[in-house]
N, C-alpha and C positions, 0 to 999 in steps of 0.2 A: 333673581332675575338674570344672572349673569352664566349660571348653568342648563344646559337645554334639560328639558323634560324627560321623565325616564317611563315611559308605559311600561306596568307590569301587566306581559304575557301568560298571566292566570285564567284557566288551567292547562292551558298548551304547554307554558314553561314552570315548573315547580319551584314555587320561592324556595329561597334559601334559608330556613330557620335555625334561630341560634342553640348550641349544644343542649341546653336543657327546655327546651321550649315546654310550655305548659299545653297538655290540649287536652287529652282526656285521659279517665284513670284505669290503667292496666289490673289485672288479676293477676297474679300467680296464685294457683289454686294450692300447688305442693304446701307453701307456707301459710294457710289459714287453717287456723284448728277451733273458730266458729267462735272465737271470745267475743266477740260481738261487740265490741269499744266501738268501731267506723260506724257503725251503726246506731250506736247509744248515742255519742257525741258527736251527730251530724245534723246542723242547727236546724237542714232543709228537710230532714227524713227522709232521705229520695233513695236510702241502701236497703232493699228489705234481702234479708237470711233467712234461709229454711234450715233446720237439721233434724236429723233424729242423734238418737244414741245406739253405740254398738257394742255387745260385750267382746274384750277381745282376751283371749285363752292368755295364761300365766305364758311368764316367757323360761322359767325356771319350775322345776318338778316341785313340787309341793308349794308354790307360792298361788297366790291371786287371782281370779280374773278382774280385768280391768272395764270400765267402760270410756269411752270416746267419743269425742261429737263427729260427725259423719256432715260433711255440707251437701244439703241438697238442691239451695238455689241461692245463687248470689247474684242479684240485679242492683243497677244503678238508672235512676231515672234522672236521662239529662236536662229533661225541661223542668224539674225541679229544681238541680243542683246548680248552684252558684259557684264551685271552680275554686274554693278554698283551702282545698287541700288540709284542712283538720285530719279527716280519715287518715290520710296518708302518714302523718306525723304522728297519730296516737296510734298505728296499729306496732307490736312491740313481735311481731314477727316476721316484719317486710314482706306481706303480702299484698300490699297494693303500693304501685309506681305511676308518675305521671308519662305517658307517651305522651311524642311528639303527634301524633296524627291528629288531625283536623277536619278533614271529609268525613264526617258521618251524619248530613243533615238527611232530613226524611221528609216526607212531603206530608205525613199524616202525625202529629202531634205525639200521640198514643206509641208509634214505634219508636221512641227515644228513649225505651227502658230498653236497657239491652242487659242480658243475660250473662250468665258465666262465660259460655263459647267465645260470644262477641270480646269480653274483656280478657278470655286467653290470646284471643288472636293480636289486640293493642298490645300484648307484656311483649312479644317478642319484636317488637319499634324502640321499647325504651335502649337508652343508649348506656351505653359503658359510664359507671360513676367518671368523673377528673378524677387522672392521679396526683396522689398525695404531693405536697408542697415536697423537694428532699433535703431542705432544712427541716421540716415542722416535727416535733414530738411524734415516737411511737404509743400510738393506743394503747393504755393500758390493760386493755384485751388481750392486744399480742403479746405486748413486755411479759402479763402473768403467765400466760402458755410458754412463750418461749423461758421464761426463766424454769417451770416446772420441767420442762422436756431438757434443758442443759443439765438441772440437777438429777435427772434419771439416768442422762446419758454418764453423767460422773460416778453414780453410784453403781452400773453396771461395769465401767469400766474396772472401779476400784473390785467386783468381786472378782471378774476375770484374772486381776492381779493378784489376788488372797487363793485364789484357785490356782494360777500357774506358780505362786510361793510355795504353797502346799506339797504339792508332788514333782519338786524338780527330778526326783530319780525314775519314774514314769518315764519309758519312752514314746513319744506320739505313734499312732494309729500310724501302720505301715502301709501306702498302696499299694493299687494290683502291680502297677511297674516294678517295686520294688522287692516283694514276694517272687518274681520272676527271675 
């Protein structure tokens, strides 16, 4: 009682939403290869997937062709969907993100399934993950990359050295300057 009243200026003035606010789920298309988990294990059924498959030619002469799932439709119907974010958690190649955006009511029921397009267009709202704690442990992702890329770079070093032990009476490759 002691604070005066604060009117939110909605939609003239745009709230302030907190870093990871939940509102609706983004697409990235790049990262869907059709495994179809968000789908399987979405308790409302509100993801339906289309695909076909596509042969795609060896990538090396005398090997394989391959086949591939090809997405041809990925819808979300939000008057189904209850905002639980399962999808999101089980898809194991980050192709779906929550955006912050929240304006997409409709006046007709039926247009709340929105399409691929609609959910490329929310991917590019989601916001930057936080950065990492710079106390907290490196990922074990990294540590193993980076430990494999130090031991490459030791082991290239070490033949450079076995190569320049080799032919110290070799004189290095003269340049134009010094030919002249």
């Amino acid at each position: 009682m002691t604070k005066r009243s604060v009117t939110a200026q909605y939609p003239d003035v745009q709230p302030d939403l907190a870093p990871r606010t939940r509102g609706v789920i983004g697409l990235f298309e790049e990262n869907c290869t059709v495994c179809m988990l968000c789908a399987r294990e979405c308790p409302d059924w509100c993801i339906y997937i289309d695909s076909h498959k596509e042969t795609v030619p060896p990538a090396a002469p005398g090997g394989r062709e391959r086949s591939r799932n090809v997405l041809d439709r990925f819808a979300i119907d939000f008057a189904l969907c209850m905002y639980c974010g399962i999808c999101i958690e089980v898809c194991p190649f980050d192709a779906l993100f929550w955006s912050p955006e929240f304006e997409y009511a409709e006046t007709d029921i039926r247009e709340l399934t929105h399409e691929r397009d609609k959910l490329r267009e929310w991917m590019w709202t989601v916001p930057e993950p936080p950065a990492l704690d710079p106390a907290a442990e490196e990922p074990k992702e990294v540590a193993a990359a980076r430990k494999a890329a130090d031991k490459l770079a030791a082991q290239q070093a070490a033949e450079a050295e076995a190569q320049a032990a080799a032919a110290p009476d070799q004189e290095p490759p003269k340049t134009s300057e010094e030919e002249a």
